[in-house]
N, C-alpha and C positions, 0 to 999 in steps of 0.2 A: 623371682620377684616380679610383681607387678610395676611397671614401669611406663610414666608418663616422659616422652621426649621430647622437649622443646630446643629449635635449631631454626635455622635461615636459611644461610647460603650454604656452599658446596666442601667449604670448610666441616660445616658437621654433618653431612653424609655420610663419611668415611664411618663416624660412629655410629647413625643408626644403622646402617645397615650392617657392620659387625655388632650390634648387640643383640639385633633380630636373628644372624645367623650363629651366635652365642646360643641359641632356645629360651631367651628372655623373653616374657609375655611385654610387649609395648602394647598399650592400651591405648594410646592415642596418639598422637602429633601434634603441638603448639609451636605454630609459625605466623609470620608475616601477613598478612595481604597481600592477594594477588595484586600487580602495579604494570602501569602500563609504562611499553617498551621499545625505544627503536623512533624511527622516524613517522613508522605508520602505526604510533600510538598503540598496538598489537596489546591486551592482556595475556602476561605472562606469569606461571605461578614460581612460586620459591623452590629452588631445588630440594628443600627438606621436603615437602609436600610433595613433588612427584617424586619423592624415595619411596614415601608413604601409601599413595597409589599404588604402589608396584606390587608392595607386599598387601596391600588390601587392610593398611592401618586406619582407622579414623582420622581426620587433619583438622584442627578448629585452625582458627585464624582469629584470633581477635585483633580490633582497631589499638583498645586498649584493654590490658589483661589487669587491669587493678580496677573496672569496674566491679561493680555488684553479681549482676549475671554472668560472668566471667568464672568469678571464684567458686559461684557456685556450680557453674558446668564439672572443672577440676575437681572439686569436693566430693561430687558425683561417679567419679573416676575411680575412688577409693585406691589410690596408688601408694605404693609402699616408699616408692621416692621418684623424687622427681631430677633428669640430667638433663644438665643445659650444657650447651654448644654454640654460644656467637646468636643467640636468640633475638636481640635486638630492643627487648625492651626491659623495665628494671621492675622486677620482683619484688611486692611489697613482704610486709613481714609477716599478714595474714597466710602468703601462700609458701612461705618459707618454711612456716612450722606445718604444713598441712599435712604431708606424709609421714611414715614412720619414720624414715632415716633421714627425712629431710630432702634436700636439693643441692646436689653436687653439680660441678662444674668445672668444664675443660678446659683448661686455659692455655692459650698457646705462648709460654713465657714461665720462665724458671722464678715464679713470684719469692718475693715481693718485686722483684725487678718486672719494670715494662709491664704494671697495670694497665687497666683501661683498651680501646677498641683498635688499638693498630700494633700488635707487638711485634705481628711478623715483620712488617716491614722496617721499623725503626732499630732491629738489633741490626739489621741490616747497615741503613743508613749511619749507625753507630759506631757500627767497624766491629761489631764482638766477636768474636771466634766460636761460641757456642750459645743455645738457647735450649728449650724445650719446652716439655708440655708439664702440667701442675693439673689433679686431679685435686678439688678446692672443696671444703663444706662452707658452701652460701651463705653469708649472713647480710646484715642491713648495708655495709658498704661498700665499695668499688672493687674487687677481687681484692679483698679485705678479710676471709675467712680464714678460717685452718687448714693447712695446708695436709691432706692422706696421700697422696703419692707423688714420684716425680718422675720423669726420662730424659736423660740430656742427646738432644740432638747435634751435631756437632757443623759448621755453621763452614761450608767449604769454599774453595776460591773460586772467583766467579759465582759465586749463589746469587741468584737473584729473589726477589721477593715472590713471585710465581715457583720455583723449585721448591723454596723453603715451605713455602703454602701447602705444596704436597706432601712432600717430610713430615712437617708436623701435623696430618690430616692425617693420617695412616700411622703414626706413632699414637696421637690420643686417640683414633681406633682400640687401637691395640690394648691400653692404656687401661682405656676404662671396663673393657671388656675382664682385665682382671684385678680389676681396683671392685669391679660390684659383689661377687663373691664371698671378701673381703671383709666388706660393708657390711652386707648382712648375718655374718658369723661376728662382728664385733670386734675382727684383730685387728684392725687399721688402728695409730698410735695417732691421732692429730697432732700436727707443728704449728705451734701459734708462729703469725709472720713477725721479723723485727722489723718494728716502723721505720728504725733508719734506717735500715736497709731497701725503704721502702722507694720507687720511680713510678713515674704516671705519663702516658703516651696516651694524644688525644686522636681524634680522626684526622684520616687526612685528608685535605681539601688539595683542587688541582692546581693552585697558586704556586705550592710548595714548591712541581714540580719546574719552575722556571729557573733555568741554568744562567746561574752567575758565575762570569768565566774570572774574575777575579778570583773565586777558590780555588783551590789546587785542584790537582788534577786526582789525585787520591781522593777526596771528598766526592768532586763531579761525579768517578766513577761508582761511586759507593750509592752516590742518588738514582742513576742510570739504571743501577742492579735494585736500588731499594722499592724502586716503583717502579718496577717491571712485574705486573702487566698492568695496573692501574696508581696513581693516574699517570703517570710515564711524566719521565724528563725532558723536557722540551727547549729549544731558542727559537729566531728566527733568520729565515734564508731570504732573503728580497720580499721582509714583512709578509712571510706568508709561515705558518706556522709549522717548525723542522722536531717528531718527536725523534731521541737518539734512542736503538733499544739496543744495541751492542757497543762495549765499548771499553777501553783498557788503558792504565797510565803506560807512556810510553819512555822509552831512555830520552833523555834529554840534553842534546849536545850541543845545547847552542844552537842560537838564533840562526835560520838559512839564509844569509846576506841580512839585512838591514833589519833593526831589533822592532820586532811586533808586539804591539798591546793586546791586552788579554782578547781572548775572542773573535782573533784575527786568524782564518788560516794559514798555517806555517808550512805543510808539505800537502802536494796531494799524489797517491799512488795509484795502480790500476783497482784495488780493492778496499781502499782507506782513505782518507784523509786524517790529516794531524791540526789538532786546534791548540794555540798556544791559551795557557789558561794564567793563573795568579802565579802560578809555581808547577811547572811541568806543562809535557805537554802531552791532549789526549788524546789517543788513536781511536777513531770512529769508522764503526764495520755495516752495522745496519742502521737505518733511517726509517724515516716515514714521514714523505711530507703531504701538507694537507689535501687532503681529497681521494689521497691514494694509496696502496696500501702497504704493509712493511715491505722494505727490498734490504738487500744486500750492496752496497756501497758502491760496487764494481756496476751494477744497472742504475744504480741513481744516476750515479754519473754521466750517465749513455744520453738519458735525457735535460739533465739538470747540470750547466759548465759550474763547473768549483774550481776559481784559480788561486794563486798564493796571495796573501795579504788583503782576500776576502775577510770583512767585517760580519758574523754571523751576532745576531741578537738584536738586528736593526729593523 
């Protein structure tokens, strides 16, 4: 098949470049604008786009892809379907119906659970024990289409949002590579979604990750792993801003001498510190405070004193 790929970040590389080494004709790449990056403003392009380079694929870029001249570049393209992957912007219904088989789409989430643009990280933050990837036929609303295939990923201890990122990158690799096949012979069976069954997860913003030590320590660690590696869990150490990126509930025996409010620390060791939280208390392995870069708990230390009944979040 002839096949137009639109994709972003590094989430949907895994797929073009397994559908390119599949022997599928990609005719082109629809991604992002190049955006400038860093502190010295540097133009930097979309990872789907230097996938694209590499293999010597065409890459448009449009600002907005539900212009006039836009539709008609795609139309020109004469594509049998079109795959999307975390593309970034929302497909009108002109370009929806423009291919033969239409516009399929990857979704990293066992729809209709955990719609919309953050799923990996919030099964996370959720506590689920499993997620996966949904190969989707596109229609007019939010990963709202018919559902042609699924893979369940299985969601392990200690996962963070960065592992899981991989996991299911390499699973809808896989995925769609033999979901197209499929498609174009006409056995795929469509599952229409149950609305109730239906969840919606929005982006996430870096407020989120600000650590209320009134939660338990079960929740904390769940935020810790959920937004590892963007936008990370965070409080503060002497008002100066402390991210946590390792981190695990710990046994809880009672207070060490005199009973600590949330967010006070309770123990500290050669390799950890313990923070008493709403309920438990959490043992913290890696840090990163600002300016510098992640360390392991045992060198924060060397430079940074942590004694008991320190108040962190101030």
């Amino acid at each position: 098949m002839k096949i137009v790929f639109m994709g972003t970040p590094d989430f949907a590389v895994g797929a073009l470049e397994a559908i390119v080494k599949a022997g599928h004709e990609v005719t082109a790449v629809v991604t992002q604008p190049d955006k400038p990056k860093g502190r010295g403003k540097g133009v930097q392009m979309p990872p789907v786009k230097a996938c694209a380079l590499k293999y010597g694929i065409l890459a448009l870029q449009p600002a907005k892809i539900r212009e006039p001249e836009e539709i008609k570049k795609l139309s020109a393209l004469e594509a049998d379907i079109f795959v999307v992957a975390a593309f970034g912007q929302i497909l009108p219904e002109e370009i929806l119906k423009m291919p033969r088989f239409g516009c399929v789409n990857i979704h990293a989430s066992l729809l209709p659970k955990y719609r919309g643009a953050a799923p990996i990280q919030w099964v996370i933050l959720n506590g689920e024990k499993e997620t996966g990837i949904t190969i989707m036929q596109m229609d007019r609303g939010l990963d709202t289409g018919d559902m042609l295939m699924k893979c369940v990923v299985p969601i392990e201890q200690g996962e963070t949002g960065e592992s899981l990122h991989d996991k299911l990158r390499e699973a809808g690799a896989k995925l769609i590579v033999e979901a197209l096949p499929k498609i174009e012979k006409g056995i795929l069976k469509p599952e229409k979604q149950k609305e109730e069954e239906a969840s919606y997860v929005g982006t996430l913003k870096k407020s989120l990750g600000l650590i209320d030590w009134a939660k338990d320590a079960v929740f904390i660690d769940r935020l810790v792993r959920g937004l590892n590696s963007w936008p990370s869990a965070y409080t503060y150490y002497h008002q100066r801003n402390l991210k946590i990126w390792e981190s695990e509930p710990a046994e809880d025996r009672g207070s060490y001498g005199m009973p600590k409010p949330a967010g006070c620390i309770e123990k500290v060791e050669k390799e950890a510190f313990y923070v008493r939280t709403g309920n438990g208390l959490l043992k913290v392995t890696k840090v990163q405070i600002e300016g510098k870069k992640r360390m392991a708990v045992k060198d924060f230390l060397l430079g940074y004193p942590m004694e008991e009944g320190l108040q962190l979040g101030i």
